[in-house]
Backbone as CSV, one residue per row, in Angstrom:
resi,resn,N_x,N_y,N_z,CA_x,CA_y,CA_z,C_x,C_y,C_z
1,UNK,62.836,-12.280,-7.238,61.467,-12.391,-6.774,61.441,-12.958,-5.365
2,UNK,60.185,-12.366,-4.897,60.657,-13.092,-3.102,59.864,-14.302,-3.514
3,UNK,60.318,-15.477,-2.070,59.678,-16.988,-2.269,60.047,-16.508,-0.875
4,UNK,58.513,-17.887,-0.412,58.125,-18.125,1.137,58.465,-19.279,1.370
5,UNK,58.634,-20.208,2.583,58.079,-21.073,3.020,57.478,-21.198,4.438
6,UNK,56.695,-22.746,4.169,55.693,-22.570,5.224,56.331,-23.460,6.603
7,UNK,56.027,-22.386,7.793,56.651,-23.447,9.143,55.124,-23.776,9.449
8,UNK,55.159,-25.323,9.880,54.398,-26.359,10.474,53.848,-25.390,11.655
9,UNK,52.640,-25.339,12.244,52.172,-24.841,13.306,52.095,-25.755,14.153
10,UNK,51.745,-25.229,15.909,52.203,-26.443,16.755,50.377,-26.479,16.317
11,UNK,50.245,-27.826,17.003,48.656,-28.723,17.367,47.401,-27.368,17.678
12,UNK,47.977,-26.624,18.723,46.948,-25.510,19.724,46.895,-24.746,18.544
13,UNK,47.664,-24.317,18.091,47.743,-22.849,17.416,46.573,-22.615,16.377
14,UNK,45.953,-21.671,16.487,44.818,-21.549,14.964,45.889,-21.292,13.573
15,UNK,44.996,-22.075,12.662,45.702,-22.068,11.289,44.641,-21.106,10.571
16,UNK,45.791,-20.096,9.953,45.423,-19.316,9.167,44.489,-19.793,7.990
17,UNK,43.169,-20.207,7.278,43.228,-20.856,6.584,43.026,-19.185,4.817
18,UNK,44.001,-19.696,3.668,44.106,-18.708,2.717,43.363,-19.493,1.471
19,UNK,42.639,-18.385,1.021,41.874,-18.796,0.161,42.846,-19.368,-1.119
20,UNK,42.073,-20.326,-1.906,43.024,-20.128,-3.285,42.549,-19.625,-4.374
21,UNK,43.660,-19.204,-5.349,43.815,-18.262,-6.475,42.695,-18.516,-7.394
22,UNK,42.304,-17.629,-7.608,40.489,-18.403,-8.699,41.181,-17.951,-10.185
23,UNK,41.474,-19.060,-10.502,42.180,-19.168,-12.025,40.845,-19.551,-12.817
24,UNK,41.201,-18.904,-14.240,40.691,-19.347,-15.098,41.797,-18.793,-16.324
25,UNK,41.330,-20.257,-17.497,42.233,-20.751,-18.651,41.365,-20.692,-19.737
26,UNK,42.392,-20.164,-20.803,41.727,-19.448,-22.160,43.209,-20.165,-23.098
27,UNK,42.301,-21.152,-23.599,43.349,-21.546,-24.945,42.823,-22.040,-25.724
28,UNK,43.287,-21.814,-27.190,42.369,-22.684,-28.479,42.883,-23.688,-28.579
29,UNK,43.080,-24.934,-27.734,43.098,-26.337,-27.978,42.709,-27.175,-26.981
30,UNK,41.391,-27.672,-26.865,40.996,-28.236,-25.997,41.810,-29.164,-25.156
31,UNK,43.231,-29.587,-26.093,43.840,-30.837,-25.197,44.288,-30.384,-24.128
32,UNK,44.899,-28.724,-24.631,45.834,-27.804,-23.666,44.654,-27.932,-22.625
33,UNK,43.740,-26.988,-22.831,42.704,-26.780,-21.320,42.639,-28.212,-21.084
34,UNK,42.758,-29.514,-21.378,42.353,-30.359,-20.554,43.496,-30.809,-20.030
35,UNK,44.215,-30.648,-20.345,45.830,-30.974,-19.773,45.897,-30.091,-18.328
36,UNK,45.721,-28.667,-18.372,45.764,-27.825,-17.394,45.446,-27.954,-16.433
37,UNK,43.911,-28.437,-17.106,42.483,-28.392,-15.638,43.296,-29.668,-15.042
38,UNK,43.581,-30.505,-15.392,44.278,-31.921,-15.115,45.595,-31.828,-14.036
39,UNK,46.038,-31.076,-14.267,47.401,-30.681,-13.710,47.341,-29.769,-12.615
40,UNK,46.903,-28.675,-12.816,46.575,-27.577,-12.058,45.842,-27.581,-11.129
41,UNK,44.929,-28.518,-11.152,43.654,-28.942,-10.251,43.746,-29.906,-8.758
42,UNK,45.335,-30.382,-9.216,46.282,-31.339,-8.329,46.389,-30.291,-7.063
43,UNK,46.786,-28.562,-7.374,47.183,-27.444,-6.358,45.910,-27.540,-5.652
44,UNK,46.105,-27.871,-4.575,45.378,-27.082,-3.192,45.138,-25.020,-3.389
45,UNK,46.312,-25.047,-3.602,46.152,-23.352,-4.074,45.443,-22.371,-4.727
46,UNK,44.842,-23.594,-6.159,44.399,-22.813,-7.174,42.996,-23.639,-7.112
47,UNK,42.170,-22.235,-8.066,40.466,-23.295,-7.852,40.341,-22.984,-9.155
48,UNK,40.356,-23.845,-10.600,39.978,-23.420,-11.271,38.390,-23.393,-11.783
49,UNK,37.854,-21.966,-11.862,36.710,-21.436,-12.329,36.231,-21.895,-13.513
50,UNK,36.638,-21.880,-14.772,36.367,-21.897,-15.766,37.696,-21.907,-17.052
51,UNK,36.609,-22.195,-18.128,37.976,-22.299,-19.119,37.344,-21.461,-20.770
52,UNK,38.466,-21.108,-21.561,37.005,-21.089,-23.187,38.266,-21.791,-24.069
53,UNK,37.947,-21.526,-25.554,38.950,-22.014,-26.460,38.746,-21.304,-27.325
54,UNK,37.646,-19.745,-27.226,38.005,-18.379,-27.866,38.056,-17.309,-27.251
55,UNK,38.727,-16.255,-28.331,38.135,-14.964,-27.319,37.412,-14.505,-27.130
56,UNK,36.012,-14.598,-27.489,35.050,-13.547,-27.219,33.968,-14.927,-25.915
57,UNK,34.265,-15.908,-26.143,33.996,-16.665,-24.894,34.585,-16.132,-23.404
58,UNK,36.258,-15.834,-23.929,36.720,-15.706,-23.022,36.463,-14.746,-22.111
59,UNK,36.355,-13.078,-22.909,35.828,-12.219,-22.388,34.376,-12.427,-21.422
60,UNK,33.403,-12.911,-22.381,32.486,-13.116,-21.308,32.567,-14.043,-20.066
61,UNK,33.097,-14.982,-20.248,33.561,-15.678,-19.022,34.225,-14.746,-18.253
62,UNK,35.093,-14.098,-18.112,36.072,-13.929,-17.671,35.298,-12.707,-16.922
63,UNK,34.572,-11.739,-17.273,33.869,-10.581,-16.670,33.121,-10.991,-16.089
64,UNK,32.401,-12.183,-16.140,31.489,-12.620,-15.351,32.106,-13.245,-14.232
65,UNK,32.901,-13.929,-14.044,33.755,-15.037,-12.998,34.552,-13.910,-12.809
66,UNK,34.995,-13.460,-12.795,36.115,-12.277,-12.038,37.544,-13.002,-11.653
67,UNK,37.653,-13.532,-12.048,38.572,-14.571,-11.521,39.862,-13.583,-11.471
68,UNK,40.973,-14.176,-10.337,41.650,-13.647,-9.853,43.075,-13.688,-11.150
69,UNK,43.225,-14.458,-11.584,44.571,-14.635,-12.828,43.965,-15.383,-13.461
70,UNK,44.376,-15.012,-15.004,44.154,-15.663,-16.223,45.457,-16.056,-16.840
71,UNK,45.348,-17.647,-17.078,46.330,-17.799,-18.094,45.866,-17.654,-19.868
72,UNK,46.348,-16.951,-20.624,45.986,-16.598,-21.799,46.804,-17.032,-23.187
73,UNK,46.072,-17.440,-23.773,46.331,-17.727,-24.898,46.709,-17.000,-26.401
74,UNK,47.456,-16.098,-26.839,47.566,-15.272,-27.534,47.082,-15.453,-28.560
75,UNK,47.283,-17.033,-28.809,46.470,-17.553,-30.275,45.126,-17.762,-30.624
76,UNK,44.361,-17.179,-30.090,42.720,-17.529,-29.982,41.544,-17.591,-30.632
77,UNK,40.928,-18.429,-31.240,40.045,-18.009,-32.623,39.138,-16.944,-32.287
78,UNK,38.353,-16.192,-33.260,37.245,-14.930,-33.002,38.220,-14.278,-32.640
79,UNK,38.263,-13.738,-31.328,39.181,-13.052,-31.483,40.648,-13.206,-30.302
80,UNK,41.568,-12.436,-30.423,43.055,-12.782,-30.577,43.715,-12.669,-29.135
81,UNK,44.119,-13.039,-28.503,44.321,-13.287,-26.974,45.103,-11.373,-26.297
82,UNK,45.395,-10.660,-26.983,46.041,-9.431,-27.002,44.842,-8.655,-27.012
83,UNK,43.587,-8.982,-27.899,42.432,-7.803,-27.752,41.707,-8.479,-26.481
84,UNK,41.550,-9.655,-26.183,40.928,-10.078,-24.786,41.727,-9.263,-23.677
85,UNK,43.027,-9.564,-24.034,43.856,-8.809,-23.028,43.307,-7.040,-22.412
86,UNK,43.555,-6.563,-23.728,42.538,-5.174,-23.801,40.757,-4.868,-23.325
87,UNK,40.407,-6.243,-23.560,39.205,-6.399,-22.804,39.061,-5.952,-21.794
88,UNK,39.935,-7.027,-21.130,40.180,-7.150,-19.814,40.160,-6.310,-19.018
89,UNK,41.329,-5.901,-19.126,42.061,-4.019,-18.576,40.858,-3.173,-18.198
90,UNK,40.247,-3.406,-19.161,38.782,-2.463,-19.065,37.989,-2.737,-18.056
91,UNK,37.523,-4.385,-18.690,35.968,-4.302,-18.043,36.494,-5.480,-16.414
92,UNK,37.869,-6.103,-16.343,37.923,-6.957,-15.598,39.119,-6.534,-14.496
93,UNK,39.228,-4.946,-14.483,40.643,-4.426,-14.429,41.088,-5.016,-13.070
94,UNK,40.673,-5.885,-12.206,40.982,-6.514,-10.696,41.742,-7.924,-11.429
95,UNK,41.818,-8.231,-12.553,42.035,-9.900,-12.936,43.256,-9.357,-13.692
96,UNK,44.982,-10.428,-12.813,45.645,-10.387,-13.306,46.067,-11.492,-14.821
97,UNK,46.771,-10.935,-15.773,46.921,-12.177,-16.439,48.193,-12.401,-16.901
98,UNK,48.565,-13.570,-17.154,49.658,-14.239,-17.667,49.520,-14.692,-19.660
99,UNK,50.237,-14.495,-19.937,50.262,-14.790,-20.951,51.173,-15.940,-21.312
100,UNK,50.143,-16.845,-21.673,50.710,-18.497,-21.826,51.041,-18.687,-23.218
101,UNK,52.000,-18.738,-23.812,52.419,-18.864,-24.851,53.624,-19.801,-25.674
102,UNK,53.949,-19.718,-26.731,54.256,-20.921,-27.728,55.822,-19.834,-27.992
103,UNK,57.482,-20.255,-28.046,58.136,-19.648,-28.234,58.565,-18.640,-29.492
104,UNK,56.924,-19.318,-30.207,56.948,-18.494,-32.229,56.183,-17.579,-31.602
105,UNK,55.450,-16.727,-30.430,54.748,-15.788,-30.373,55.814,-14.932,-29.918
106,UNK,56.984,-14.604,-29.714,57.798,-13.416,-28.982,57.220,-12.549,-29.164
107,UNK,57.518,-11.879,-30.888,56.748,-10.680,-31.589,55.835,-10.081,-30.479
108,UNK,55.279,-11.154,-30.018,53.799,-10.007,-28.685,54.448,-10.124,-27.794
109,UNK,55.251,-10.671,-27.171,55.543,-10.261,-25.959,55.107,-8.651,-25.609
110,UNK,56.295,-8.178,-26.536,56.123,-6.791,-25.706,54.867,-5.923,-25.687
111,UNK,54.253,-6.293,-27.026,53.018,-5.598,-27.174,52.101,-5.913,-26.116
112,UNK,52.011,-7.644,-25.087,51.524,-7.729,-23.937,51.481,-7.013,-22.784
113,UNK,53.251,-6.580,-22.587,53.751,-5.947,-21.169,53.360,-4.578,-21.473
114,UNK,53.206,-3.965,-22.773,52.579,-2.820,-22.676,51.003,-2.602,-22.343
115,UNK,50.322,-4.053,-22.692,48.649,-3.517,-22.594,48.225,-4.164,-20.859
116,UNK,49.380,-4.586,-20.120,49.224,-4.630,-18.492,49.007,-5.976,-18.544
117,UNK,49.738,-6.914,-19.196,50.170,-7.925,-18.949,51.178,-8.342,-17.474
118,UNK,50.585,-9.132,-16.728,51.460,-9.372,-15.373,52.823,-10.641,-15.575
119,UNK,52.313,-11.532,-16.432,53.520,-11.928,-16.564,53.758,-13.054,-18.066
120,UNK,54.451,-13.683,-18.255,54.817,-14.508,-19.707,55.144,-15.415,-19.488
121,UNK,54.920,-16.763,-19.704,54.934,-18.458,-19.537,55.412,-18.602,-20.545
122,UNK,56.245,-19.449,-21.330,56.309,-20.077,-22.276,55.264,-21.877,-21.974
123,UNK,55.082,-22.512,-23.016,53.875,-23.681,-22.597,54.906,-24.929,-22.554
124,UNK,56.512,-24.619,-22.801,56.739,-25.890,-22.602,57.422,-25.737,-21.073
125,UNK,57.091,-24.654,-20.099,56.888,-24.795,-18.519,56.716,-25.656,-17.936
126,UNK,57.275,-26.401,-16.893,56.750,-27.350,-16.038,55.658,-26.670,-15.390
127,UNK,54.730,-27.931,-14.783,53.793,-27.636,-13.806,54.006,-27.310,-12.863
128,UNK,54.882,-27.515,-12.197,55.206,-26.549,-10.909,55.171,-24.761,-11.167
129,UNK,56.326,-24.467,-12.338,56.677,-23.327,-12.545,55.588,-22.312,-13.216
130,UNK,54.596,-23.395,-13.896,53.469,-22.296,-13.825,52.398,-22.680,-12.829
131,UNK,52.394,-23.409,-12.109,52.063,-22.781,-10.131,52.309,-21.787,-9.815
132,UNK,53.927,-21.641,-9.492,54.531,-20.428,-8.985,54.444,-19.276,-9.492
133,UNK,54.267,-19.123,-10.977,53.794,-18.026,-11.756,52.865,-17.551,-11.383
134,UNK,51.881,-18.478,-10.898,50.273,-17.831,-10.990,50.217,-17.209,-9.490
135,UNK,51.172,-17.785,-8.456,51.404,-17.470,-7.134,52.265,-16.483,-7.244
136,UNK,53.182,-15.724,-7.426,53.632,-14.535,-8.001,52.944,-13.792,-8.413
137,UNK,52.252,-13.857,-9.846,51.440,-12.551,-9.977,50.199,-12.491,-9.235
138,UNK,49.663,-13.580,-8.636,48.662,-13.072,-7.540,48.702,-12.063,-6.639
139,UNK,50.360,-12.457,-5.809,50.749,-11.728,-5.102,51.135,-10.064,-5.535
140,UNK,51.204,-10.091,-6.749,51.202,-8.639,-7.094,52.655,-8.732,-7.913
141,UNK,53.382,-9.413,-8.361,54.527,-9.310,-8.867,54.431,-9.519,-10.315
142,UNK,55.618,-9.268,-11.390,56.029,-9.221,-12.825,56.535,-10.491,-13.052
143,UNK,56.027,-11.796,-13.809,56.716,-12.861,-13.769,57.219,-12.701,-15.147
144,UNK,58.307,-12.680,-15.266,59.025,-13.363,-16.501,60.538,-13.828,-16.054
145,UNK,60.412,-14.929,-16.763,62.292,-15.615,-16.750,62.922,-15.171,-17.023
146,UNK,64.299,-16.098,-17.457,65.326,-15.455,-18.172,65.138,-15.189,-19.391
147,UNK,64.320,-16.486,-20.073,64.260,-16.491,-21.031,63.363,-15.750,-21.853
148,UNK,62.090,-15.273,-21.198,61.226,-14.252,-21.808,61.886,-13.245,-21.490
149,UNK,62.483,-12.616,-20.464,62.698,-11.130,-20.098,64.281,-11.341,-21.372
150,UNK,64.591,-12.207,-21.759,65.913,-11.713,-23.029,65.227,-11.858,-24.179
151,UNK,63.970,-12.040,-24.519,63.225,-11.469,-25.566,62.288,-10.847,-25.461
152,UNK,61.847,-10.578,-24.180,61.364,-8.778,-24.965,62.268,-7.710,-24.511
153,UNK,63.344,-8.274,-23.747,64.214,-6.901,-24.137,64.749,-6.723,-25.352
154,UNK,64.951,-7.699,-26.455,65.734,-7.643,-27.575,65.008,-6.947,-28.450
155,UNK,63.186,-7.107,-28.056,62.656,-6.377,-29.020,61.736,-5.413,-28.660
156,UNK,62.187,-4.682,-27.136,61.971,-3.788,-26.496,62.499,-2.404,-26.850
157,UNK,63.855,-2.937,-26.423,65.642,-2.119,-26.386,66.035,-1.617,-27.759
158,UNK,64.988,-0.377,-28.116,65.370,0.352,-29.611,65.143,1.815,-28.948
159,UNK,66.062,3.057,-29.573,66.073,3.912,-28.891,64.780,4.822,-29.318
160,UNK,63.730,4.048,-30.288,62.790,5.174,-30.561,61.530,3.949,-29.395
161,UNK,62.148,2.768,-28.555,60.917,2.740,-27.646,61.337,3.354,-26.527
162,UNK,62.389,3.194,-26.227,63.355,3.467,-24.858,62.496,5.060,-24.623
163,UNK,61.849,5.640,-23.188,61.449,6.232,-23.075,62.626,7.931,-22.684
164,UNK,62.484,9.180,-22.988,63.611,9.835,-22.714,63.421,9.948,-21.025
165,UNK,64.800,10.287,-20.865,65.557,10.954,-19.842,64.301,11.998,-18.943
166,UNK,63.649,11.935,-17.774,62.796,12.509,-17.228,62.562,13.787,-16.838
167,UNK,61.753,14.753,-17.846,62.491,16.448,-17.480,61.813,17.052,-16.512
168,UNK,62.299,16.620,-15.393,61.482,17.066,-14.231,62.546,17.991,-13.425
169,UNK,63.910,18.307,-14.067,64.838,18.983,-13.699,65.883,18.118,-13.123
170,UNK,65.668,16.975,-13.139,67.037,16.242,-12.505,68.327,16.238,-13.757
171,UNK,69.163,15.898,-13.169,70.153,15.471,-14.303,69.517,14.497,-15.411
172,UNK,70.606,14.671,-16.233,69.988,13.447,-17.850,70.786,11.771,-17.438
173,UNK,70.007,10.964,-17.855,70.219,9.559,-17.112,71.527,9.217,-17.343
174,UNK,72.117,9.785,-18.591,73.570,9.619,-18.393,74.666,10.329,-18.139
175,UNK,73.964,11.386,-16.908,75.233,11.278,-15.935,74.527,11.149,-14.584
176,UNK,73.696,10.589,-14.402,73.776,9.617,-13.566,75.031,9.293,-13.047
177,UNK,75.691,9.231,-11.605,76.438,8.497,-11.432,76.243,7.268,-10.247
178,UNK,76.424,6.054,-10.716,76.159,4.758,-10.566,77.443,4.317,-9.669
179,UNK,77.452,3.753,-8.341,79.021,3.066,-7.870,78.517,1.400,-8.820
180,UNK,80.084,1.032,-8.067,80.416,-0.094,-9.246,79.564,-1.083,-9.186
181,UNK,79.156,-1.622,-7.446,78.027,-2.559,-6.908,76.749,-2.186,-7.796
182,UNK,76.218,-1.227,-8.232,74.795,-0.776,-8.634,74.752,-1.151,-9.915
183,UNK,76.182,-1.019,-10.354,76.303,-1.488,-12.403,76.195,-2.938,-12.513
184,UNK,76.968,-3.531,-11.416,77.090,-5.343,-11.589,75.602,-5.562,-11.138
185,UNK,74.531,-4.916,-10.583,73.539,-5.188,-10.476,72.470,-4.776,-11.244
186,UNK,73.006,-3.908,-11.845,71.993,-3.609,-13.303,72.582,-4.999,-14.661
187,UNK,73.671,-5.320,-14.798,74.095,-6.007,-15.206,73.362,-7.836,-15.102
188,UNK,73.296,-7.481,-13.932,72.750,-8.880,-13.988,71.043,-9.235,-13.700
189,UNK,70.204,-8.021,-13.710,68.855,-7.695,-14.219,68.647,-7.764,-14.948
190,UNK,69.682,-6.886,-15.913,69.521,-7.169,-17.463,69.531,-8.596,-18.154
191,UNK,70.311,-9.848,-17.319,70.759,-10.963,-17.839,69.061,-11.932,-17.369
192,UNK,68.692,-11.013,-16.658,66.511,-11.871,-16.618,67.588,-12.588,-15.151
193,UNK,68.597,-12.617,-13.863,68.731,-12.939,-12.349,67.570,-12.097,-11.686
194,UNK,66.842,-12.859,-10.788,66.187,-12.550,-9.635,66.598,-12.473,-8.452
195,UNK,66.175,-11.721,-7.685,66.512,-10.840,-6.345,67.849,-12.009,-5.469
196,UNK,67.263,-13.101,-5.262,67.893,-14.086,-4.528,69.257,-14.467,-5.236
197,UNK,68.597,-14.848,-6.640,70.139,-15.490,-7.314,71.004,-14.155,-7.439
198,UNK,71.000,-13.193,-7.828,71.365,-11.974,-7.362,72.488,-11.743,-6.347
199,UNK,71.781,-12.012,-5.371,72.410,-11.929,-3.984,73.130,-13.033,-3.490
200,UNK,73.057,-14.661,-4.422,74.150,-15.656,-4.109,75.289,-15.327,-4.945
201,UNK,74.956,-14.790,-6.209,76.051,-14.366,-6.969,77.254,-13.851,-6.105
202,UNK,76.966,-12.669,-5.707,77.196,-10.931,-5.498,77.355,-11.494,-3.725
203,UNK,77.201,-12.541,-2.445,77.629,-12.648,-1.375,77.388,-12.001,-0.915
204,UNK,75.714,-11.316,-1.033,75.259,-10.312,-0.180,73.766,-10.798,-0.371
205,UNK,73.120,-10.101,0.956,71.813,-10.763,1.581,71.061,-10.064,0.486
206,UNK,69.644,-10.620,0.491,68.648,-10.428,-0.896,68.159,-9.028,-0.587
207,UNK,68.229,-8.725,0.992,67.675,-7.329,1.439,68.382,-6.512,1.074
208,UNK,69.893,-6.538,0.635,70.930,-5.379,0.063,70.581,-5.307,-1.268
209,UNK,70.781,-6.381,-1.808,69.936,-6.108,-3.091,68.930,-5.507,-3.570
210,UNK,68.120,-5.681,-2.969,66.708,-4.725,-2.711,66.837,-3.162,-2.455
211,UNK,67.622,-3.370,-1.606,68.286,-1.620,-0.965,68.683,-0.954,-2.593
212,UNK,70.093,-1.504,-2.993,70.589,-1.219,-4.037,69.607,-1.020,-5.226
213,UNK,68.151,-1.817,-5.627,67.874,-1.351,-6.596,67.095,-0.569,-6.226
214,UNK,66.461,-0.184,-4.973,66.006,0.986,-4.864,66.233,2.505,-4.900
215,UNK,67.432,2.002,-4.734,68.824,3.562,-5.306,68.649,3.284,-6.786
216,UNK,68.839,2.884,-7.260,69.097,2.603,-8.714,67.928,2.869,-9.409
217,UNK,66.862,2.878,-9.250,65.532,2.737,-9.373,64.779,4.741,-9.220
218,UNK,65.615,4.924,-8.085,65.632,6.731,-7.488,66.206,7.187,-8.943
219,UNK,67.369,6.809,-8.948,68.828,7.709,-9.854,68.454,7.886,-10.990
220,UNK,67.726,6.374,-11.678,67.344,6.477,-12.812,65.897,7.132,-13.552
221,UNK,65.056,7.006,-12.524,64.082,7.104,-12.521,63.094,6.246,-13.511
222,UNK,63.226,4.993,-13.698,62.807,4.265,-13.712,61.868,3.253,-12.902
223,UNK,60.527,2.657,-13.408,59.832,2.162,-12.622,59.743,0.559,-11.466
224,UNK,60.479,-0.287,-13.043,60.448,-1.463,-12.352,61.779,-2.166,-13.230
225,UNK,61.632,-3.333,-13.265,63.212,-4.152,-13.203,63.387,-4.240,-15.162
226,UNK,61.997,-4.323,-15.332,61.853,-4.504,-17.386,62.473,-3.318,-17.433
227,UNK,61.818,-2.009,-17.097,62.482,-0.547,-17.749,63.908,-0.789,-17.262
228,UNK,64.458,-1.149,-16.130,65.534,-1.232,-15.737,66.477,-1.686,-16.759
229,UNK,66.142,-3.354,-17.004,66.866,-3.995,-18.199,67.020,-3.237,-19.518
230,UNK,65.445,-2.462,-19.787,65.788,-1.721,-21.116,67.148,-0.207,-20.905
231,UNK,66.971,-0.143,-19.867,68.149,1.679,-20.083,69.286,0.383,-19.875
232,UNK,69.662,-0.646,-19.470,70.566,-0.885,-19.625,71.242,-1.599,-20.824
233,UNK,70.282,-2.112,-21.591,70.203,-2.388,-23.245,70.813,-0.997,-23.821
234,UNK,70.010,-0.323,-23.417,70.314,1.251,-24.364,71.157,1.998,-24.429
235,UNK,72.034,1.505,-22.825,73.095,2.229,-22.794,74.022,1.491,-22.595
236,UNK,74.122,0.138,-23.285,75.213,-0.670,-23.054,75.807,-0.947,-22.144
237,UNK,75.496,-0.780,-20.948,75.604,-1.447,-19.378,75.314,-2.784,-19.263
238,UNK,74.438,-3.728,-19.692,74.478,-5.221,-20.241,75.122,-6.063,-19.935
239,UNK,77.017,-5.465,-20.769,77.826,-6.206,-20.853,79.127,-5.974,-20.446
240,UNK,78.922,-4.771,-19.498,79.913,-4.352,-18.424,79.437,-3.945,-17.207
241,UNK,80.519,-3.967,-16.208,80.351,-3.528,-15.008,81.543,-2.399,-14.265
C-alpha cells in the first residue's frame, strides 16, 4: 500500500489546507461507539458525523449524512451489518466502508468483499491502525492485513469460487508463463506483504514492484491483489517460487 509523509512548509508558502474524512460509526455496543468517538476524535483528519447501534438506524443515518467511510459493524440488531452493507451500495454508493469486526465473524469476510466492501479491521486494532485504514480506503484503496487477507483467502480459495480462466481468446491461466521474480511476488501477496515490505524483502524499489504486478496482473488477467492471492491459492503458487 502506498504511505505519505508530510514535509514542513517554509513560513511564506500557502498551506494546502485538506478537508477531513467524514466518518461515521455503526456498532451494537454503545461502549464501542463511545470508545471510538473518544479515540478517533483525537485525529485532526477525521470528523466524525454520526454514529447508530442498529441497522436500520444506520441506513438512515448514513443516506442522509453521506459520509465519506463507514466503520461497520457486522453484528447489528434489526438488521445485520452485511444487509446495511447492501443498503449502502445502493442508496449511498459514494460512501466507502470498512468492516469493523470481532475475529468469530471471518465466515463474512468474504461475503463482505463480495457486496463492495473496501476494507476489514479486526476490533482488537490499535488506534492508529484504524486511522490509517480509514485514510487508505478514503484514498481509494483495499485495506486488509495479513491477517484478514489469510482468512478470506482460506475461505475464498475453493475451485467452485475461483473464477475460470478468461475466454476472450488469450491463453488458459495456466500456461501463463510467469519469470521467477513475478512468482516470488505472487508468493508473497499471497502471504497478505504490501507493496513496500515487498520491495525490502526482494531489494528492489516499491516502483518495480508495482511494475511487476502490473505484468502479472496483464498475464493473468486478474483485477486486484485479493483475486491475485486467490489464483495463487488455486494453483498452489503460495508455497513456491
Amino acid at each position: 500500500m502506498l504511505s505519505y509523509e508530510s514535509t514542513p512548509s517554509a513560513p511564506s508558502e500557502v498551506h494546502m489546507v485538506t478537508a477531513p474524512i467524514r466518518l461515521f460509526i455503526a456498532d451494537a455496543h454503545p461502549i464501542v461507539l463511545e470508545g471510538l468517538r473518544n479515540l478517533l476524535s483525537q485525529y485532526p483528519t477525521l470528523d466524525i458525523l454520526g454514529e447508530a447501534s442498529d441497522g436500520m438506524d444506520a441506513i438512515e443515518k448514513i443516506v442522509e449524512l453521506d459520509p465519506d467511510v463507514v466503520l461497520l459493524d457486522p453484528k447489528l440488531p434489526r438488521i445485520d451489518g452485511l444487509t446495511v452493507l447492501r443498503s449502502i451500495q445502493t442508496r449511498a454508493p459514494r460512501t466507502k466502508v470498512i468492516l469493523f469486526a470481532g475475529s468469530e465473524n471471518k465466515e463474512e469476510f468474504v461475503e463482505a468483499m463480495k457486496l463492495g466492501c473496501s476494507g476489514i479491521l479486526l476490533k482488537d486494532a490499535s488506534t492508529s491502525l484504524i486511522e490509517k485504514s480509514i485514510q487508505k480506503v478514503h484514498a481509494g484503496e483495499i485495506w486488509l492485513d495479513s491477517n484478514t487477507t489469510a482468512a478470506v483467502i482460506r475461505q475464498f480459495a475453493s475451485p467452485s469460487e475461483f473464477p475460470a480462466a478468461h475466454s476472450n481468446g488469450k491463453p488458459g491461466r495456466e500456461r501463463i508463463q510467469l519469470s521467477q521474480r513475478e512468482r516470488e511476488i505472487i508468493v508473497l501477496i499471497a502471504q497478505g506483504y504490501k507493496n513496500k515490505e515487498i520491495a525490502e524483502k526482494m531489494f528492489i524499489t516499491e516502483q518495480t514492484v508495482k511494475n511487476h504486478l502490473h505484468n502479472v496482473f496483464d498475464k493473468l488477467g486478474v483485477s486486484d491483489r485479493l483475486e491475485l492471492a486467490l489464483y495463487a491459492i488455486h494453483n498452489n503458487l503460495h508455497v513456491k517460487a
